[in-house]
C-alpha positions as CSV (number, residue, x, y, z in Angstrom):
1,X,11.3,-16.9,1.6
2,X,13.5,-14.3,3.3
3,X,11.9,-10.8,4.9
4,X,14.6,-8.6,3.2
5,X,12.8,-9.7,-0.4
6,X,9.8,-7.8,0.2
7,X,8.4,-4.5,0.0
8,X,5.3,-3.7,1.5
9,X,3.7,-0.2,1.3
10,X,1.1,0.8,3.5
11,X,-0.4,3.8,5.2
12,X,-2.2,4.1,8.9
13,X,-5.8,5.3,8.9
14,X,-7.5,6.1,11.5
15,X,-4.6,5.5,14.0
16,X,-5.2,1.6,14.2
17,X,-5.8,0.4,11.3
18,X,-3.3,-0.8,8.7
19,X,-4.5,0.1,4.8
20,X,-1.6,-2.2,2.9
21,X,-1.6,-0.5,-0.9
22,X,0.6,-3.2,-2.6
23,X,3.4,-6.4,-1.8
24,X,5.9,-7.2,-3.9
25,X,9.2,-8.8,-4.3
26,X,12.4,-7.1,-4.5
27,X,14.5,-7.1,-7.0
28,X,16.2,-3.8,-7.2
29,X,17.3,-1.4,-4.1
30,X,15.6,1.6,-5.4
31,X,12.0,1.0,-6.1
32,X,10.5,1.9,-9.4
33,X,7.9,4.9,-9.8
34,X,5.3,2.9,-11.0
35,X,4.6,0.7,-7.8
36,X,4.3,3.4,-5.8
37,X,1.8,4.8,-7.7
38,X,-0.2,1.7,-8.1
39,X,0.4,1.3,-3.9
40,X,-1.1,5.5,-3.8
41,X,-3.5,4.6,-6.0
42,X,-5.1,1.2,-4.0
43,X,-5.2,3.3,-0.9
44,X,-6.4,6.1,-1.8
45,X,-9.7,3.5,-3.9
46,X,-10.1,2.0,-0.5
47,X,-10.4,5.3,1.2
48,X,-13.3,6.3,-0.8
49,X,-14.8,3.3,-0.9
50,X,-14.7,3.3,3.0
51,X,-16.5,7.1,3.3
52,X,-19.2,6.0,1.1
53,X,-19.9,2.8,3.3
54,X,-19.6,5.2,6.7
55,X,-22.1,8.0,5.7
């Protein structure tokens, strides 16, 4: 499988650690709407799930 077929999106947190929301294949060059919702959504469910765990 070739590099340029995937999309990975992914946020820092923290400065060193590396929170990946959602991989997929690429199909299209534009990405539609709905995976980078599911990819803010991800994130942002193992943010609060990491705050709980910390306190």
């Amino acid at each position: 499988m070739k590099c340029d077929k995937i999309r990975i999106y992914f946020m820092y947190h923290e400065n060193n650690i590396i929170i990946v929301g959602l991989i997929i294949l690429k199909k299209t060059q534009k990405a539609p709407e709905r995976y980078k919702l599911q990819a803010i959504s991800n994130i942002e469910k193992y943010i609060r799930s990491n705050i709980y765990e910390k306190t």
